[in-house]
Each structure stands twice: as structure tokens, then as C-alpha cells.
C-alpha positions as CSV (number, residue, x, y, z in Angstrom):
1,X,20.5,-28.0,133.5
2,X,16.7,-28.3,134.7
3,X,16.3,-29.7,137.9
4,X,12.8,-30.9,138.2
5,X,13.0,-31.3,142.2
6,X,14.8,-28.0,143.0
7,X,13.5,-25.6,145.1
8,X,13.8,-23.2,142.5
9,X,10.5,-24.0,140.5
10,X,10.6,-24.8,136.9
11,X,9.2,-21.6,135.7
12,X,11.9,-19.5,137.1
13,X,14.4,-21.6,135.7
14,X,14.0,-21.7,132.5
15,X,13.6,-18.0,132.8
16,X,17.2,-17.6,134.3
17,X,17.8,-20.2,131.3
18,X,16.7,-18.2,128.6
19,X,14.0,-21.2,127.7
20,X,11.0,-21.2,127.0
21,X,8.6,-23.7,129.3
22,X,6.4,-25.1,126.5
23,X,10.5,-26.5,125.6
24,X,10.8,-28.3,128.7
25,X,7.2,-29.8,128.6
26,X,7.8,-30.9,124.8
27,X,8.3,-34.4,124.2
28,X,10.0,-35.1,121.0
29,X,8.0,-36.6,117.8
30,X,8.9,-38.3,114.6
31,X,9.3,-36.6,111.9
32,X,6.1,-37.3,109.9
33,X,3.9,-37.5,112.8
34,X,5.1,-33.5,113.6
35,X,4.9,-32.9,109.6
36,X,0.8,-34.0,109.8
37,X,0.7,-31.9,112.8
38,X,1.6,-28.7,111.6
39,X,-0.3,-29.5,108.1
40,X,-3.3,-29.8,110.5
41,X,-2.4,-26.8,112.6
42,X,-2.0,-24.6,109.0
43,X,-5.1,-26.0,107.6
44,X,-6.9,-24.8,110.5
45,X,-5.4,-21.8,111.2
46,X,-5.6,-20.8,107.3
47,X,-9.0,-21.7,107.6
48,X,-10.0,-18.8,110.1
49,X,-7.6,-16.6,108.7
50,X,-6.8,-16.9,104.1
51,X,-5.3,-13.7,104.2
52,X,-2.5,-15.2,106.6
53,X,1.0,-15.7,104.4
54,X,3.8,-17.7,104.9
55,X,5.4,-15.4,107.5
56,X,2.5,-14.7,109.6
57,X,1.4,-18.7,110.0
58,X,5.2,-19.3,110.9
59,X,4.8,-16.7,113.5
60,X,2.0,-18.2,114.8
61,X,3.2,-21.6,114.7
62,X,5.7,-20.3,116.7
63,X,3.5,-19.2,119.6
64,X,2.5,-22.8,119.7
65,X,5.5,-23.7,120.4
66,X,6.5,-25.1,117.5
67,X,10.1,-24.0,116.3
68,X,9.4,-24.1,113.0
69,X,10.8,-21.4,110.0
70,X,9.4,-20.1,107.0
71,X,10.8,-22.9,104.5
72,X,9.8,-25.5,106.3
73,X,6.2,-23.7,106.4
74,X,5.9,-22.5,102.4
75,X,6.4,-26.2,101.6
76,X,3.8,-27.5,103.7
77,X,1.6,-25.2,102.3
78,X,3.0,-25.7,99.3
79,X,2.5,-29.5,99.4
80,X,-1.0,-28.5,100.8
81,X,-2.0,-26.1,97.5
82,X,-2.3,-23.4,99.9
83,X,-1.9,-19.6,99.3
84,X,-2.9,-16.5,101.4
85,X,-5.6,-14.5,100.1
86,X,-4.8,-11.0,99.5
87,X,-4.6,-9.4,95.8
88,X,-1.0,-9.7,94.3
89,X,0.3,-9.7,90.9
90,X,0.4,-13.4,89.3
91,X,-1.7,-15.1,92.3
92,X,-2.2,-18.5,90.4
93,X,-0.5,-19.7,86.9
94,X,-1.9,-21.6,84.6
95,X,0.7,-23.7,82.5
96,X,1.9,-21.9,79.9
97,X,0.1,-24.1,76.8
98,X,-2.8,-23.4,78.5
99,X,-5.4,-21.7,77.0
100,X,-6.6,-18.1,78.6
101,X,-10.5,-17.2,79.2
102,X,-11.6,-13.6,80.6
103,X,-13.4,-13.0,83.5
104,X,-16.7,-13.2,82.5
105,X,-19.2,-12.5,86.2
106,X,-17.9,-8.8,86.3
107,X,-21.3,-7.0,86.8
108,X,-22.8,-10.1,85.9
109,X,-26.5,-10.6,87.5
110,X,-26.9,-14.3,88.6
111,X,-30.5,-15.2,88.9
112,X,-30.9,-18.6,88.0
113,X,-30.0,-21.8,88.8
114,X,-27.5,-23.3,85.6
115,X,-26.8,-19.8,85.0
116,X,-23.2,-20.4,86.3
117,X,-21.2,-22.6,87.9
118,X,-18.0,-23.1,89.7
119,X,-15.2,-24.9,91.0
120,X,-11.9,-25.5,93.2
121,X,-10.0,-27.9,95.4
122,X,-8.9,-27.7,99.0
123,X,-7.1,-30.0,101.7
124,X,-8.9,-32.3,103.8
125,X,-7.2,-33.7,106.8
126,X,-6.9,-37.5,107.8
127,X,-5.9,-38.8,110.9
128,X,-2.6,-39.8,109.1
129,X,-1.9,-37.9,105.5
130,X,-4.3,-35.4,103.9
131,X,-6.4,-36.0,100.4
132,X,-8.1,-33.5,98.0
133,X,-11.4,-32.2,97.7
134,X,-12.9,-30.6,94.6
135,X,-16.4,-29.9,94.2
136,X,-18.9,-28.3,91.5
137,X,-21.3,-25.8,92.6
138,X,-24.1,-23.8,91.2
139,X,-23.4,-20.1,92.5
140,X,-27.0,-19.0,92.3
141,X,-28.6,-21.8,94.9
142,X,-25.3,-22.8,96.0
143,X,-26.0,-26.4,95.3
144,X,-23.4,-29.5,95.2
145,X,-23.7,-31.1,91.8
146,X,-20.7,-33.1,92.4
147,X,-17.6,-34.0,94.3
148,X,-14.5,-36.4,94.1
149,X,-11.7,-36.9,96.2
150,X,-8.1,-37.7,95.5
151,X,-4.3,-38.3,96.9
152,X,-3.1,-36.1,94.5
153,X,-3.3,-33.0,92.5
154,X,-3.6,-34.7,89.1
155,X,-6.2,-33.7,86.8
156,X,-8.4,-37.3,86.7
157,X,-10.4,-36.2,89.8
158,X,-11.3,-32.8,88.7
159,X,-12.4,-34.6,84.9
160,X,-14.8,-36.9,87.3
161,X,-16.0,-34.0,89.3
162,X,-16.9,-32.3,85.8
163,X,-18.4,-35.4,84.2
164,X,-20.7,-36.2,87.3
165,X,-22.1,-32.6,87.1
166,X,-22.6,-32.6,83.1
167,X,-24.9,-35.4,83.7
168,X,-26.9,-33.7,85.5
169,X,-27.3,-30.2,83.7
170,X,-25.3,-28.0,81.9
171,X,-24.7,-24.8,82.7
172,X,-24.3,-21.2,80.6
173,X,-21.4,-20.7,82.2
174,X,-18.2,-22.5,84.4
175,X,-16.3,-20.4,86.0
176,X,-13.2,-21.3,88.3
177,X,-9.6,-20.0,89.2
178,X,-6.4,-20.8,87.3
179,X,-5.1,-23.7,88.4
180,X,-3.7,-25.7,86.0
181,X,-6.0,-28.5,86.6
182,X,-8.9,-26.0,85.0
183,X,-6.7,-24.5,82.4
184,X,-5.7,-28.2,80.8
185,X,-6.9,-28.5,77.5
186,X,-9.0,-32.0,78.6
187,X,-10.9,-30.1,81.2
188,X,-11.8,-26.6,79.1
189,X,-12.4,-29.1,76.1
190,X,-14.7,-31.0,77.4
191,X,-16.4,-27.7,78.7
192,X,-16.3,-26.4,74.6
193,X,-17.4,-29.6,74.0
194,X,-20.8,-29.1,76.0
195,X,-20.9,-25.1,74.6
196,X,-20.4,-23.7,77.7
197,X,-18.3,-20.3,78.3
198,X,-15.5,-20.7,80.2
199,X,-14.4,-17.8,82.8
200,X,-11.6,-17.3,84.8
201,X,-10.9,-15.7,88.0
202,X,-8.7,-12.4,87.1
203,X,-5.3,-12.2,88.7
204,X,-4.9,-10.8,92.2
205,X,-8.9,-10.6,92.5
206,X,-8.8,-13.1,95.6
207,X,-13.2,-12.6,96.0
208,X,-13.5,-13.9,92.2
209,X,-15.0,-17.3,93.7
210,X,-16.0,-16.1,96.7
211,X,-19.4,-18.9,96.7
212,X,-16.5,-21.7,96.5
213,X,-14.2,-20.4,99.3
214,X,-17.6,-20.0,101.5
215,X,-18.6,-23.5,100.6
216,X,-15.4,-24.7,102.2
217,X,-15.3,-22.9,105.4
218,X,-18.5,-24.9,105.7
219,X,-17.3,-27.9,105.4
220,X,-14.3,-27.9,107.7
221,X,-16.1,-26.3,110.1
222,X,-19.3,-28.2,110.1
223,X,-17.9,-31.4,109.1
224,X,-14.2,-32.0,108.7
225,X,-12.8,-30.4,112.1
226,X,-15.5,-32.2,114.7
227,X,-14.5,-35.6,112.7
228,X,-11.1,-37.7,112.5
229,X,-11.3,-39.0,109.7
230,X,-9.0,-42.2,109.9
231,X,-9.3,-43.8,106.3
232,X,-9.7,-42.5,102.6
233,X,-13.0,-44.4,102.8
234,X,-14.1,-43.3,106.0
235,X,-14.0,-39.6,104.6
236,X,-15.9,-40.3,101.9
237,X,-18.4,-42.0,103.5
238,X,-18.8,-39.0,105.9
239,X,-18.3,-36.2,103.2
240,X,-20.8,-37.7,101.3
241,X,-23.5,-37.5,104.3
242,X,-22.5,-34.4,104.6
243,X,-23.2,-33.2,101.6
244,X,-26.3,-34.1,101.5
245,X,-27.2,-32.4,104.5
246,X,-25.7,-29.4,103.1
247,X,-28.1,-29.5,100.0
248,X,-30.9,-30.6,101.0
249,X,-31.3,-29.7,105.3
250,X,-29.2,-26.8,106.0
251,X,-30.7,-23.9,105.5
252,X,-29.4,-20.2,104.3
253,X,-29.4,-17.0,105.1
254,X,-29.0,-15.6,101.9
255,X,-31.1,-18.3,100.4
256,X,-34.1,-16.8,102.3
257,X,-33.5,-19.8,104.7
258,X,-34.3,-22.0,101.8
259,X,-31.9,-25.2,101.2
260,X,-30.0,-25.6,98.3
261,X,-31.7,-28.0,96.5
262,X,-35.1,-26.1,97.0
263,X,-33.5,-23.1,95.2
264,X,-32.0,-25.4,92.6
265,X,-35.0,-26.6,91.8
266,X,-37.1,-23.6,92.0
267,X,-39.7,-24.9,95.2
268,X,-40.4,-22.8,98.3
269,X,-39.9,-25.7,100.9
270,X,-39.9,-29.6,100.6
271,X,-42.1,-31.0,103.8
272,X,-40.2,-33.8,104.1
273,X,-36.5,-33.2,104.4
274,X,-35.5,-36.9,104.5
275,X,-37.4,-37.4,101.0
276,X,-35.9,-35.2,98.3
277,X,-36.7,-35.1,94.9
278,X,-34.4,-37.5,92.1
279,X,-32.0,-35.0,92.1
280,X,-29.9,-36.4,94.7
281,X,-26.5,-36.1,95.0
282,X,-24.5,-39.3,94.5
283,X,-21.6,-40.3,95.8
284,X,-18.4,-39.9,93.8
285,X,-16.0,-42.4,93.0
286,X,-13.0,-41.8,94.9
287,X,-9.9,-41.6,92.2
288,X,-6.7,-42.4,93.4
């Protein structure tokens, strides 16, 4: 019923139509190509905003122009291992053979490196499909002991991630949330196994692991949203120089505008940035 020539002009009618003009402009995608679009519109948009649920990204999809609804959008994130951030009753549930640990950072002053460390996983974009990201970090200089990437949400990655870090220290205490990946029995055992205390985030305490939500913000801002990253191997190539920027060039505020690796390792500043210390972090072997 839109005719292009007319001398009406296209904005007026799809007024008198009832349609909206980002409708007229939209040229129809496949299926999967539209699915990694709106995965890379949530991540983003989940990025700026964690405390956005189900119902407000849908409603902001929407104002894209994208007629999408809330199913379609709870099983992205879903799919994506995303949740909004605000405190709720049962936030994240471990299986139920899982074994519970307390909360153990409540009033808890952190003022040394290996004094505790922590964990999670987020979504990483790819030019086509998504992979996860976990990483290990020591809250008090904010350092990257280790990361690994993975296709899927299986457990082997996480193990790795743990593994890499234990060779390098060990810590008083690991603390993470309660995924089911840091409940399992392989990952606190080998934790018990090392005699180190496990804590938990508490339920609907969304600022529990506050360091590790921080740490990611950084990375898809700095790194994963001005790259397009086209291949598994072409992420980890480019995550791996930038984590290495991260520890040991960017500096931090709240580090006293110290790197991470200088506060890890106790020194004021290294003069040479390009020539750190032993203590460098490796690239991980990307699991599958």
C-alpha cells in the first residue's frame, strides 16, 4: 500500500497507515543472522545497563525497531547466561548436590595481594556466534591470573582457568557466585584440595563480586566492542594482548594509578612497561 513515488511522502503515509517507518526501511534477515544481532544488541545494551530485565531490554529492542517479545528475549539471554542485576530472592542456583559455602568478605578488610580471589564468566561476541569468557582475579590489585575461553558452559574451562592460577599462587581465599560451574564438586575440591576457603556470593546481593563485574565492563568496552572478532582464534589472540595491557600498562584509579601487576607484586612503578617481571600472564588454552 506504500507508494514510493507518490506525492504523498513516505513519512505521512505510513502515518495514515498506522506503520512505523523504520518497517518500511527494514529489509528482511535470516533467521540466525537476526538471532546474533539481537545477542549483540543485548550484550551491549546489558553492558551499560545490568539492572535492565527481560522486559525493559525487549522494550528497548523495540525502539530499535526490532519487533521482538519477551520470550524470544529471556532465551537469548538465557542462551547468553545473562541476568539483570538487582537483589531478588534465589538470583543464581547452584545444583542441588552441590555443596553450600557462606559468604565469607562481609566486613572483610582486603589488603594483600593472595588474600582473595575471584571468579565468573560472561559472553563475548564473534562476528558470527558468541563464546565464553571466565577469568581469575586477585581482588586486592585486581590482577589477571588466568583466563580460558569456551563454546559452551561446561565446567572444563572454568577447571583450566583454576589450574592456570593455582600455578601461580594460592590464595587464602576464592570467592565467586553460584553458578553451578563453581558449586561442582571437581571445582570446590580441587579448591579443598589446595586448603583454600571457599565463599560464595549471598543470594540477591548483586555487588557480592563487584571487582569481577568491573573487570568486564573493561573489557568489552576497551577491547571487545572496538574489535570484530571473526574467529575463536582471532579472539584469543586479541584477548590475550589485551590482557596483558590490562595488567601490566593500564593504570587505576583506585590502584593509586598503579597497574595491576605492580600492586600484585608489591613495587611502586616498573620503568619499563614493555619488560615485566616473570609473572606474565600466559595465554590460555582455548577448550572447546
Amino acid at each position: 500500500m506504500i507508494e514510493p513515488g507518490h506525492d504523498i511522502p513516505l513519512r505521512r503515509q505510513c502515518e495514515l497507515l498506522g506503520l512505523p517507518r523504520a518497517s518500511w526501511y527494514y529489509q528482511p534477515q535470516p533467521i540466525a543472522a537476526l538471532e546474533e544481532l539481537l545477542q549483540r544488541l543485548i550484550d551491549e545494551v546489558y553492558t551499560r545497563c545490568p539492572f535492565y530485565g527481560v522486559r525493559r531490554i525487549t522494550a528497548w529492542l523495540r525502539r530499535q525497531g526490532h519487533d521482538v517479545n519477551p520470550k524470544r528475549v529471556r532465551r537469548l539471554m538465557r542462551q547468553m547466561g545473562l541476568e539483570a542485576l538487582y537483589p531478588r530472592r534465589r538470583l543464581s542456583l547452584p545444583a542441588p548436590e552441590h555443596t553450600k559455602h557462606p559468604y565469607l568478605l562481609r566486613d572483610l578488610r582486603i589488603e594483600r595481594p593472595n588474600q582473595v580471589w575471584c571468579t565468573d564468566i560472561t559472553y563475548v561476541r564473534l562476528a558470527s556466534g558468541f563464546v565464553y569468557l571466565t577469568a581469575i582475579m586477585d581482588w586486592h590489585s585486581r590482577y589477571v591470573l588466568s583466563w580460558e575461553l569456551s563454546t559452551s558452559l561446561e565446567i572444563r574451562f572454568c577447571l583450566a582457568a583454576l589450574e592456570r592460577a593455582l600455578s601461580m599462587s594460592t590464595p587464602e581465599i576464592f570467592n565467586s557466585d553460584q553458578g553451578s560451574q563453581f558449586t561442582s564438586a571437581e571445582f570446590a575440591g580441587r579448591l579443598t584440595e589446595a586448603s583454600v576457603l571457599i565463599s560464595r556470593d549471598g543470594r540477591g546481593r548483586v555487588f557480592d563480586n563487584i571487582f569481577v563485574e568491573r573487570l568486564w565492563r573493561s573489557v568489552k568496552y576497551e577491547e571487545v566492542y572496538l574489535k570484530a572478532y571473526q574467529t575463536v582464534r582471532e579472539a584469543k589472540e586479541s584477548l590475550g594482548r589485551y590482557f596483558r595491557f590490562y595488567n601490566t600498562e593500564r593504570l587505576h584509579e583506585a590502584l593509586d594509578y598503579r597497574t595491576p601487576l605492580e600492586v600484585y607484586l608489591g613495587k611502586e612503578r616498573f620503568t619499563t612497561p614493555s619488560q615485566p617481571p616473570s609473572l606474565h600472564l600466559t595465554q590460555p588454552l582455548f577448550v572447546s
